[in-house]
Structures are given as structure tokens and as C-alpha cells.
C-alpha positions in Angstrom: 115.6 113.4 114.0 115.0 111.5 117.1 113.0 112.9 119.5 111.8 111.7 123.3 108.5 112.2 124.8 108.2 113.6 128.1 107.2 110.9 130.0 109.6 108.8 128.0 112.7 108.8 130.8 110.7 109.0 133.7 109.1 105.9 132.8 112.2 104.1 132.2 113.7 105.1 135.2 110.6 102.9 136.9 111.3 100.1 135.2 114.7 100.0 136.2 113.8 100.6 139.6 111.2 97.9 140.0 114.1 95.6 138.3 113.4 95.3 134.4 117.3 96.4 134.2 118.3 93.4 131.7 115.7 93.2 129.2 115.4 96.6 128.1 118.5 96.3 125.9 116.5 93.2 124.2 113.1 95.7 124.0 114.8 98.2 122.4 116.8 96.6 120.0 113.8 94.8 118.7 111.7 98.1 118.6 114.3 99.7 116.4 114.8 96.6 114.2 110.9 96.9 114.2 110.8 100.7 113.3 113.3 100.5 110.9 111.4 98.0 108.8 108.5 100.4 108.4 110.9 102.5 107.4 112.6 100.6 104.5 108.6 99.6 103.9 107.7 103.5 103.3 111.0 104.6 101.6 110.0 101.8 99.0 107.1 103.7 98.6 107.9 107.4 98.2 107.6 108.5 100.9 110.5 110.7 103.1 111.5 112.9 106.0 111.0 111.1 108.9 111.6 111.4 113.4 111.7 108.6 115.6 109.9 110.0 118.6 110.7 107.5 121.9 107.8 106.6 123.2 106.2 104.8 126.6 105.5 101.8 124.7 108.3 102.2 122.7 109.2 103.8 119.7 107.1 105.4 116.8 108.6 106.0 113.6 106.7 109.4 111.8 107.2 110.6 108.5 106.2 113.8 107.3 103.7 112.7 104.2 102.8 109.5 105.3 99.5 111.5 105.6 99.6 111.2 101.9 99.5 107.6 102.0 96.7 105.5 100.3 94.7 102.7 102.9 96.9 99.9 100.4 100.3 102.0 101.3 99.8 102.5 104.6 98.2 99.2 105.2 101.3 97.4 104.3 103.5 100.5 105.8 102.0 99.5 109.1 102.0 95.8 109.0 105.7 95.3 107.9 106.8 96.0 111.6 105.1 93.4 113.8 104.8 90.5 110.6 109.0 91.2 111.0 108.8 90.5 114.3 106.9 87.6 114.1 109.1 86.1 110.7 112.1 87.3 113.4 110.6 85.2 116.2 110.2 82.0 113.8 113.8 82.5 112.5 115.5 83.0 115.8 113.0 79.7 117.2 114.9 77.4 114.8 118.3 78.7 115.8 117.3 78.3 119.2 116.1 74.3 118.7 119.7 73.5 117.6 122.0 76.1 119.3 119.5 76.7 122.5 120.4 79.9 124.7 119.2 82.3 126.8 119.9 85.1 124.6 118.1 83.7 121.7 115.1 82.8 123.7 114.7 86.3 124.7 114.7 87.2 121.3 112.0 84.9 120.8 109.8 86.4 123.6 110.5 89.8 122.7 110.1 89.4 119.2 106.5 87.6 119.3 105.6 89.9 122.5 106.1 93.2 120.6 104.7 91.4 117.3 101.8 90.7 118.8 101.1 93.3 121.1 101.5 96.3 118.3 98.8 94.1 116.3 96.3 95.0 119.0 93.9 96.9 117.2 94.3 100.3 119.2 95.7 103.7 118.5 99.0 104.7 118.6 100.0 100.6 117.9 100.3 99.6 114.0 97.4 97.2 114.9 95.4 100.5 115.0 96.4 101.8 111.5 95.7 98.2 110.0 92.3 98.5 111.6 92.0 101.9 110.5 93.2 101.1 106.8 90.7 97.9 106.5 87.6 100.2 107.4 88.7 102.6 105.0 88.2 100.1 102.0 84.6 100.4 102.9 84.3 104.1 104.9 85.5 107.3 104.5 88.8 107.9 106.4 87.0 109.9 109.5 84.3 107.4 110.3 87.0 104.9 109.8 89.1 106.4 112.1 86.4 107.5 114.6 85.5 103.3 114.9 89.0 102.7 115.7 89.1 106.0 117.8 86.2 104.0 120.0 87.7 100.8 120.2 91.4 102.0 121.0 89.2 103.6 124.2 86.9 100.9 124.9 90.5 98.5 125.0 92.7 101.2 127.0 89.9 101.2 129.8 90.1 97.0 129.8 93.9 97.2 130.2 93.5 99.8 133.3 90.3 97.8 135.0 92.5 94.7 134.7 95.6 96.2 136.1 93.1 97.3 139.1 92.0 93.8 139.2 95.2 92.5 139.6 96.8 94.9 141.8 93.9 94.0 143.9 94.6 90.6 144.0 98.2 91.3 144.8 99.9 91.7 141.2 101.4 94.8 140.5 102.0 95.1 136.9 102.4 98.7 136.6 103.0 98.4 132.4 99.1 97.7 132.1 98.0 100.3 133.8 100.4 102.8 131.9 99.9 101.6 128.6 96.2 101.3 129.1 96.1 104.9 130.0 98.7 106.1 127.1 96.6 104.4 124.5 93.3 106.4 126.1 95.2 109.2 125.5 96.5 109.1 122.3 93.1 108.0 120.6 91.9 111.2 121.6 94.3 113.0 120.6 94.1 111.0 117.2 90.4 112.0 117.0 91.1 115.7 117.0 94.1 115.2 114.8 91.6 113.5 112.0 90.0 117.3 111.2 93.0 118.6 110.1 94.7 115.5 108.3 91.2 115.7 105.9 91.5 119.6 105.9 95.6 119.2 104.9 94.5 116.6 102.1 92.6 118.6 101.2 94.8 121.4 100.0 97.3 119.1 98.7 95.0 117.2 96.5 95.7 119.7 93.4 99.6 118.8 93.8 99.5 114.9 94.1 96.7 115.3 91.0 99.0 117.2 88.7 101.8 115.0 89.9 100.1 112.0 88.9 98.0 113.0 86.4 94.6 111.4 88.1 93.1 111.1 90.9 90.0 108.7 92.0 86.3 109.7 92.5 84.1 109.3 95.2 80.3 110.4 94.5 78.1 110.5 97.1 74.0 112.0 97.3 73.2 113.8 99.7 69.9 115.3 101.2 69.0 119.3 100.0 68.5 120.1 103.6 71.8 119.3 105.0 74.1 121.4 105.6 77.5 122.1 104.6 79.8 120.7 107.3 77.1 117.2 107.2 78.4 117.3 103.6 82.3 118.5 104.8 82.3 115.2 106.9 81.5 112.6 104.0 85.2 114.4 102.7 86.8 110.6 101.6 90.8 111.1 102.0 92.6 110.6 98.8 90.0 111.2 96.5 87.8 114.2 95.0 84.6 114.2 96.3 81.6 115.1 94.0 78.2 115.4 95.4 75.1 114.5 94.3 72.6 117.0 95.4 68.7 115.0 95.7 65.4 116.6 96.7 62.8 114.7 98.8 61.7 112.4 95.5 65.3 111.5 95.0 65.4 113.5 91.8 68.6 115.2 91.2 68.9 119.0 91.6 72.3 119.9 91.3 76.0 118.5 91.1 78.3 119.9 93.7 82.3 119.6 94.1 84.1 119.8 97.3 86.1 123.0 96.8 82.4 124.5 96.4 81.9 123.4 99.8 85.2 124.6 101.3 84.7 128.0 100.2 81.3 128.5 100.6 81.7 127.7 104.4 84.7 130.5 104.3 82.5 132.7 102.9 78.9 132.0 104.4 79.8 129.7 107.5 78.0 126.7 108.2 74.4 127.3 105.7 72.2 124.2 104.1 72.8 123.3 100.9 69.5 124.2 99.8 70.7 128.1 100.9 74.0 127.6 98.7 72.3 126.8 95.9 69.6 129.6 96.1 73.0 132.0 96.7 74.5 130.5 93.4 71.7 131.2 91.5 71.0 134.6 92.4 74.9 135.2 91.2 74.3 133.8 87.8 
């Protein structure tokens, strides 16, 4: 299904008016050439169900699992757009050196332009998602996603200071200012989204485990005097979480698994872990 943000039309009615009429054919038909090979890129991998929401910056491709997808998957799920544009770029370079046009210089420009600029490592761009995917090698998928979160921020607020600079000094490039703003916005929105995608992993963990027949391991220690949701946050996407409950000596006091966690904060909200364990051994 192809959907259309809101500010999608509105947006490329402006361009058109401040005279960007002739290149948006070449923009979009390298964003879809550029969508469609993450497509191909996560069909090869499983994975199904998908919307092509237009976007201000262009196009995103979303499928329904990709949730689902490991750091590898989705680390290659994500590249295969801009490293097509950029082999695309190369390709149409040579054509261009012996059969030089205007045409196929533009889709040189736009090519390397979109390559490059959805490598920037900011959220909702694929450079964000490789970032993203890297860190989780060595973090858990939230903090991972909360150092990209700060980045993608930290980056959107550069674009709009320099598209104030420049409109000061006379340049009006409207695009920096909107995408600068667009990519403020959807890092937030990508930090409250995080919460649930863990939570939703969560619940599906039993079905890819059975489906698979394994699943990896993460074991981590944790402090007796922390509470519940400290312990909730170390949740590592894609794998079972088994904690490793240690007193102030380091000694180990108790083993506990993450659907312990999950329904001991249904049923007694947000307690230490010290309190849960006193709780489970007055119901033995």
C-alpha cells in the first residue's frame, strides 16, 4: 500500500513553486529504484507485507516484521539502498564519459546525492539504522537506539542553524531548513516508538523461538537493589534475557528470567528486585 504523509504534497507544491519543476522526475525515480532495492534486500530475507509511505525527504519503504529483523539483517536491509545508488552513480559515470548527456549526468548527481545523503547517520535516513545496527553489536537495542536518537537531534539542529546562516547571508535554501526539522522530529518520535518495539519483541519471542528452534542468550548481573523497570531496560532485542541477581559482595543470590520481570511489574508495579525475591519466597 502506498501511502502519503501530510506534509508530503504541500511540500512539493513549494518546490515547484520556487522552480525545482524538472528534477523531481530524476528524484523520484531514483528514490523508488532506491526503495525497491531494500525491498528485494528484505524479501531475500523473509521478511513481507510492506507500504511505501511518501515522505518529505522522499520515500520510506516499511515492512510489517522488519521489527523482527536481527542488527546483521537489518544492517544489510538498510545499506542496500544508498550502496545501489552509489554502484548506480559509478555505472551511469562511465556511460556518461563515452556517451556524455545531460540526462545521464543528472543521474549521476542524483544518484550519489541521495546515496550519500541517506548515509547521514540520522533518523528516519538508512544512515540512521546502519548507525543504529553497528551500536547494537556492542549495546542493547534501546541504548543503541537512544545514541542515534541524540545524534539524529544534535545533526537536525546543524542543518536548521545553517539554513539560518545562510538565509542570513542571502541563500535561501528552504530543503535544509525542512529536512533539518523533519529529522528532529522523527528521532523523537523514534525514541518513544523504541518502548513498544522491545515490549512487541517481547511477546513474539515464544513464536520466532519455536519457529526456529533456538534462540540466543544474553546474561547480564545486576544489583539486588534495583528495581524492576532498571532491569526492564537492559531487555536486549532478539534475544532472552537471563539475569544474574548479585548482592553487595558480588555473590550470586538468585537467577532471574525476563518473563519474571514482565509479570511481576503487571502484578506488583515497579518494586526492587530485592522485594520480588522476598515475594517469591514467601509463595514457596
Amino acid at each position: 500500500m502506498i501511502k502519503v504523509s501530510k506534509y508530503f504534497i504541500p511540500y512539493v507544491i513549494f518546490l515547484i513553486i520556487i522552480g525545482y519543476k524538472g528534477q523531481l522526475l530524476y528524484v523520484f525515480l531514483i528514490v523508488i529504484v532506491h526503495e525497491m532495492m531494500h525491498y528485494v534486500t528484505a524479501r531475500y530475507f523473509g521478511f513481507s507485507g510492506f507500504d511505501i509511505e511518501l515522505i518529505v525527504v522522499g520515500a520510506v519503504l516499511k515492512f510489517r516484521d522488519l521489527d523482527d529483523a536481527t542488527p546483521k539483517e537489518d544492517l544489510i536491509i538498510s545499506a542496500s539502498g544508498p550502496m545501489s545508488n552509489i554502484a548506480l552513480a559509478v555505472i551511469f559515470y562511465f556511460l556518461y564519459k563515452n556517451f556524455p548527456s545531460n540526462d545521464l549526468y543528472m543521474l549521476i548527481a542524483g544518484n550519489l546525492a541521495i546515496g550519500i545523503f541517506n548515509l547521514i547517520p540520522a533518523f528516519p535516513l538508512d544512515g540512521g539504522r546502519i548507525l543504529r545496527d553497528l551500536l547494537n553489536f556492542r549495546f542493547t537495542y534501546k541504548k543503541s537506539n537512544k545514541i542515534v536518537m541524540i545524534l539524529s537531534i544534535i545533526i537536525g539542529i546543524l542543518l536548521m542553524l545553517l539554513y539560518v546562516f545562510m538565509f542570513l547571508k542571502g541563500s535561501t535554501n528552504f530543503n535544509l531548513g525542512i529536512i533539518g526539522l523533519f529529522i528532529i522530529i522523527s528521532s523523537l518520535k523514534e525514541n518513544e516508538r523504541v518502548s513498544y518495539i522491545i515490549m512487541g519483541d517481547i511477546i513474539r519471542k515464544k513464536y520466532k523461538f519455536t519457529k526456529k528452534g533456538y534462540i540466543d542468550n544474553r546474561n547480564t548481573s545486576v544489583y539486588y537493589k534495583q528495581d524492576l523497570l532498571c532491569a526492564m531496560s537492559l531487555f536486549d532485542k532478539n534475544k532472552y534475557n537471563i539475569f544474574t541477581i548479585l548482592d553487595e559482595e558480588m555473590r550470586v543470590i538468585d537467577i532471574i528470567y525476563e518473563e519474571e520481570i514482565i509479570n511481576a511489574l503487571k502484578l506488583y508495579g515497579n518494586i526492587t528486585i530485592e522485594e520480588f525475591m522476598k515475594i517469591e519466597d514467601k509463595s514457596k
